[in-house]
C-alpha positions in Angstrom: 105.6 64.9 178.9 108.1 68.0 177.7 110.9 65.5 178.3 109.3 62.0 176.6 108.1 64.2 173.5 109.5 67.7 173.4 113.3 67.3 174.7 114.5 69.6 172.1 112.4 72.5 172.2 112.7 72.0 176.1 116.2 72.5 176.0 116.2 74.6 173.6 113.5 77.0 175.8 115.7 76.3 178.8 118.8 77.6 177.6 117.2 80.8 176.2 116.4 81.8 180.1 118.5 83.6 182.7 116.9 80.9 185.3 115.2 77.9 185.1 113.2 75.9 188.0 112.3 72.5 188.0 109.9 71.5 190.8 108.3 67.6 191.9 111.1 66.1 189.6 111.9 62.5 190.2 115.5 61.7 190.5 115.6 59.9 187.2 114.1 62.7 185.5 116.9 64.8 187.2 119.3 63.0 185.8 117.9 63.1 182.4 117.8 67.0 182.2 121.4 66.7 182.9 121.6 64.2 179.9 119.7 66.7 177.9 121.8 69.7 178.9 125.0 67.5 177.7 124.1 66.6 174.3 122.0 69.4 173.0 124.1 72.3 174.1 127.6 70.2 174.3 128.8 72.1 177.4 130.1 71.3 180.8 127.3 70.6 183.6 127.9 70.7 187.1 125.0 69.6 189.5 124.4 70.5 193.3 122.4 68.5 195.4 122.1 67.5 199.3 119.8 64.8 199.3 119.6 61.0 198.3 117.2 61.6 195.5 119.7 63.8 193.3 123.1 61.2 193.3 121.6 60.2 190.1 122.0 64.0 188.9 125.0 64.5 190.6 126.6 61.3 188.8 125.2 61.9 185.7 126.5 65.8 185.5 130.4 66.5 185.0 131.3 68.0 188.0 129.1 66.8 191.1 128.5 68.7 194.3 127.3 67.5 197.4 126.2 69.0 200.1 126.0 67.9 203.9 122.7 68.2 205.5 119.9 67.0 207.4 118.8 64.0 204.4 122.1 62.5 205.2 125.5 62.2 203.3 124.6 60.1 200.0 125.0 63.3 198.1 128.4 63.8 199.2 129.9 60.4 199.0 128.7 60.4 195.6 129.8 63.5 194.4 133.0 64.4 193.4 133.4 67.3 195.7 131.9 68.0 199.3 130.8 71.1 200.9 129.3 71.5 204.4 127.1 74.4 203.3 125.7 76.1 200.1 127.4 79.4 200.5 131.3 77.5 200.1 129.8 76.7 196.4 131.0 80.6 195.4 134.3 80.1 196.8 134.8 76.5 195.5 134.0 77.8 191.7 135.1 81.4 191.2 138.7 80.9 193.6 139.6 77.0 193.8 138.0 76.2 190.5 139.6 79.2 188.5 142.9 78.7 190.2 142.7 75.1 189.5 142.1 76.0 185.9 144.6 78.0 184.9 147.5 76.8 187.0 146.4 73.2 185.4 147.1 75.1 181.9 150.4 77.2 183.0 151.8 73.3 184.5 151.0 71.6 181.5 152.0 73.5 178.8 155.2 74.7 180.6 155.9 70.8 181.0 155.8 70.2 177.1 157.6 73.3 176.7 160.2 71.7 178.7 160.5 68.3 177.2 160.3 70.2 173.0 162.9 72.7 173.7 165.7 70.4 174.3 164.2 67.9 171.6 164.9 71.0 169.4 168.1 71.1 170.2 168.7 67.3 169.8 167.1 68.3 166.1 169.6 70.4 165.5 172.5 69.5 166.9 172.0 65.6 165.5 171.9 67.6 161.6 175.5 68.7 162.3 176.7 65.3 161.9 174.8 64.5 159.3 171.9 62.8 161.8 174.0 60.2 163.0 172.8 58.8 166.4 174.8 60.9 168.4 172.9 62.1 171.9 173.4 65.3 172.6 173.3 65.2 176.7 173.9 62.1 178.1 173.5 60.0 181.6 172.9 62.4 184.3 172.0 65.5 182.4 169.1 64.1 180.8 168.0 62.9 184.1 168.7 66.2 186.2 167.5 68.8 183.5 163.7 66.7 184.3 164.4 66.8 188.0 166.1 68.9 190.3 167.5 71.5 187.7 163.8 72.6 186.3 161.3 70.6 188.4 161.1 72.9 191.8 160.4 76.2 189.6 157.9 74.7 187.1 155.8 72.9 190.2 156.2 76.4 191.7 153.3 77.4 189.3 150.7 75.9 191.0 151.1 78.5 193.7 151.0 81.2 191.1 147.3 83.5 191.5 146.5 86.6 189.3 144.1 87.8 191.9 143.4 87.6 195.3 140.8 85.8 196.3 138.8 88.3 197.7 138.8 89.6 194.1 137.9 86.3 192.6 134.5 86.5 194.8 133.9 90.0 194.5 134.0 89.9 191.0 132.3 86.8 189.0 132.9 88.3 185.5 136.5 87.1 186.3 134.9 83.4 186.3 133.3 83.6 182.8 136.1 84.4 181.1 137.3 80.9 181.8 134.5 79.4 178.9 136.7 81.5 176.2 139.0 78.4 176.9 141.7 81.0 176.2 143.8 79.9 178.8 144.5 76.1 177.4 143.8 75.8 173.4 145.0 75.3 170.6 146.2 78.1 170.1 147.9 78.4 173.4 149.4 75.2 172.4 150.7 76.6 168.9 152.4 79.2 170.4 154.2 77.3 173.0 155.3 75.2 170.3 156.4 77.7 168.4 158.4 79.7 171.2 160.1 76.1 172.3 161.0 75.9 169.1 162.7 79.2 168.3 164.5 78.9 171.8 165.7 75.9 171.1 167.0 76.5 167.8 168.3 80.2 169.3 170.4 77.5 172.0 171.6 75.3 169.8 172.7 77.5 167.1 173.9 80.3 169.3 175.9 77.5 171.2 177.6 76.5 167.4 178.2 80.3 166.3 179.5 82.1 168.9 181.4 79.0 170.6 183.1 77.4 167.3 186.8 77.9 168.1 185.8 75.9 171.4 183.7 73.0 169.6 184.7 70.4 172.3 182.9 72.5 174.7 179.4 73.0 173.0 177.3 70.3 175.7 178.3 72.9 179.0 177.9 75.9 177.2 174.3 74.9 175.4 173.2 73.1 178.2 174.1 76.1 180.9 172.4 78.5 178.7 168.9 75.9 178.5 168.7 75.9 182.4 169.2 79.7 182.5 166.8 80.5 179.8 163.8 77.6 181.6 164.7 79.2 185.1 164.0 82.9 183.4 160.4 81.6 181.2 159.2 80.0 184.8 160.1 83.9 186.5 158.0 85.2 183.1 154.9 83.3 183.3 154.7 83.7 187.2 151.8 86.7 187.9 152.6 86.9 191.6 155.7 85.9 193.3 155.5 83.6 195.9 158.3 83.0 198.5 158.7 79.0 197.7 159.1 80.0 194.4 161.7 82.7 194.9 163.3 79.6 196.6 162.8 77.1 193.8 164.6 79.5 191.2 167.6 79.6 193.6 167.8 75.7 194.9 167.6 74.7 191.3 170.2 77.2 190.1 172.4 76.3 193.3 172.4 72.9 192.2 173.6 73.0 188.6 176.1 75.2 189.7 177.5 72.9 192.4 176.9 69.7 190.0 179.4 71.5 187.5 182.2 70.4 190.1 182.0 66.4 190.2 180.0 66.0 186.8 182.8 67.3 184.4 182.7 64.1 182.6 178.8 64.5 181.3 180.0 67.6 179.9 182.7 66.8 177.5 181.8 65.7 173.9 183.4 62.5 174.7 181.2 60.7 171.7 182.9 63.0 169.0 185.9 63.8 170.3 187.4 60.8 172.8 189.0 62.2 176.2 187.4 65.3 175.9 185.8 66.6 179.6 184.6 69.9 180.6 187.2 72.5 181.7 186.2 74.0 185.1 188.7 76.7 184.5 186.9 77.0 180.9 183.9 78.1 182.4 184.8 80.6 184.9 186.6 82.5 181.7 184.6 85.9 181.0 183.9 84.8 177.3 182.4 82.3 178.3 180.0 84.0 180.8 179.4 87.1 178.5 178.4 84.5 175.4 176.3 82.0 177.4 174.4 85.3 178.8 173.6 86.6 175.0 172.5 83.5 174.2 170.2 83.4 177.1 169.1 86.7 176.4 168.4 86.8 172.3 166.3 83.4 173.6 164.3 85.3 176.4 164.3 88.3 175.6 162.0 88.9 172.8 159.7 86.8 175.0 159.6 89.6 177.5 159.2 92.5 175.2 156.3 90.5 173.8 154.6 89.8 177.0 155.3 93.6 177.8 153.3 94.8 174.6 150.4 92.6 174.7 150.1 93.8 178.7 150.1 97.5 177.2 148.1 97.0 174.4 145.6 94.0 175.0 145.2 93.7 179.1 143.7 90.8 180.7 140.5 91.2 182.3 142.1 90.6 186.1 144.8 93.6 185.3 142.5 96.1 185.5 141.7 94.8 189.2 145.3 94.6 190.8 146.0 98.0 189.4 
C-alpha cells in the first residue's frame, strides 16, 4: 500500500532513519524501493543479496552484490561483483572501492593533464609564427611522449594508496568522505586545467626566453624540460611510493635519454629552418642543463610549495592516521 499510494512520504520517512527493514517483500517490490531510492533522493544505490528472489534488486540498484550461498548462485551471476561471504562486503567498499575511487580520479585527470599541457604549448608556440600550421613536435615524439616517455609513471598511480588497508577498515569515516565527491569534480577539473595551463605556457615561453640566441634548438630544449616536469607532477601526486613506480620514473627517463642518440632528426626545427638537427654536443653543454632545470623548476615548483601549504594548513582526513 505505502509504495502504490504513499512512495514519497515512504521515502521520504526512510531516508530520515539510521536503519530501515523491509520484511516479506516480493522481489518486484525489492526492486521498486531501489527505484524509489534512485529518483527521490538522486544518489548512488548499491544492493546485497544471496538469493534468486533479489537479482531483480540487485539489477535494478547501481552497484549489485551477490553473495554465494545455500539458495544457489543467481545472485552472483547477476551482480556486478561476487563475494563468498557477507563479512568481504567491508573490505570490498571501504579498501577496493575507495582505492578504486580515487586512483580512477588521480589516472584520469593526470591523463588530460597530459594531453592539455603540450596542447598549450602547441598554443603558444603556433602564435609565434603568426598561427601558421607549423607542428611543434613531430613523428616519433608525439608518439613517444603518450607511450614509453610518460605512460609507465602515470599507470604507476593505480598502485598509489593513502592508507593502509588495515586503516581503511578500522576506520569507516575514511569511506564517507568519498560522497564530498572532492576527489573528481569540477573543481578538481578546473584546477588541473588551470596548472596544465600555466606549465605549459611556463615551457613554452621559458623554452623562447632563455634559449633565444639558440632558436634552432627550441623542440629538444622544450620538449626535455615537458618530460622532466610530467616525470616530477607523477612523483607529486604519488602518497606512497611504490617500488614499480620508483622503476617507472627511471625506465621512462632512461629511455628519453638513450632516444636522444638516434632521434636527433625529430629534434631539429627542420620545418622553420631546413637542415637544422639536434646537436648532441649542444645538449651536454652546462647552459643548457642549468636553463632546461629552471624551467623545469619555475613549472614545478610552485606546485610543490602549494601542495606543501595546503598539507599544513588544510590536512586531509587520512593524514591525521599515517602520522
Amino acid at each position: 500500500v505505502c509504495l502504490r499510494y504513499y512512495e514519497h512520504e515512504f521515502v521520504e520517512l526512510a531516508c530520515q532513519c539510521p536503519a530501515v527493514v523491509c520484511c516479506r517483500c516480493s522481489p518486484t517490490q525489492k526492486a521498486q524501493i531501489v527505484r524509489l531510492l534512485q529518483q527521490h533522493t538522486a544518489n548512488r544505490t548499491c544492493a546485497i543479496g544471496d538469493g534468486g528472489n533479489d537479482v531483480s534488486m540487485i539489477q535494478a540498484a547501481d552497484c549489485g552484490i551477490g553473495i554465494e550461498g545455500k539458495e544457489g548462485k543467481q545472485a552472483s551471476l547477476a551482480a556486478d561483483f561476487s563475494i563468498t561471504q557477507f563479512k568481504h562486503i567491508g573490505r570490498l567498499l571501504m579498501v577496493h572501492g575507495r582505492n578504486s575511487y580515487k586512483r580512477s580520479a588521480a589516472l584520469g585527470q593526470f591523463v588530460m593533464h597530459r594531453g592539455m599541457i603540450i596542447s598549450t604549448m602547441q598554443a603558444v608556440f603556433s602564435s609565434i609564427f603568426y598561427f601558421a600550421s607549423v607542428p611543434l613536435y613531430q613523428g616519433f615524439l608525439m608518439v613517444g611522449y603518450a607511450t614509453i616517455y610518460t605512460m609507465f609513471p602515470v599507470f604507476s598511480l593505480v598502485l598509489d594508496q593513502d592508507v593502509k588497508p588495515e586503516m581503511a577498515l578500522l576506520y569507516p569515516e575514511l569511506y564517507k568522505d568519498l560522497t564530498k565527491g572532492r576527489s573528481l569534480s569540477f573543481k578538481t577539473f578546473l584546477i588541473w586545467v588551470l596548472i596544465s595551463v600555466y606549465q605549459g605556457g611556463i615551457l613554452m615561453y621559458g623554452a623562447l626566453v632563455l634559449f633565444e640566441s639558440e632558436f634552432v634548438h627550441v623542440v629538444a630544449i622544450s620538449f626535455t624540460a615537458l618530460v622532466l616536469t610530467e616525470l616530477l607532477m607523477v612523483a607529486l601526486t604519488i602518497r606512497t611510493w611504490h617500488w614499480l613506480m620508483v622503476l617507472a620514473e627511471f625506465f621512462s627517463l632512461g629511455c628519453y635519454l638513450a632516444s636522444l642518440a638516434f632521434l636527433n632528426e625529430y629534434f631539429g626545427m627542420g620545418r622553420v629552418s631546413p637542415g637544422a638537427f639536434l646537436d648532441l654536443t649542444f645538449i651536454t653543454t652546462w647552459p643548457f642543463l642549468w636553463k632546461v632545470s629552471a624551467i623545469t623548476l619555475v613549472s614545478c615548483l610552485p606546485l610543490y610549495i602549494l601542495k606543501y601549504l595546503k598539507r599544513k594548513f588544510s590536512p586531509p582526513s587520512y593524514s591525521k592516521l599515517s602520522t
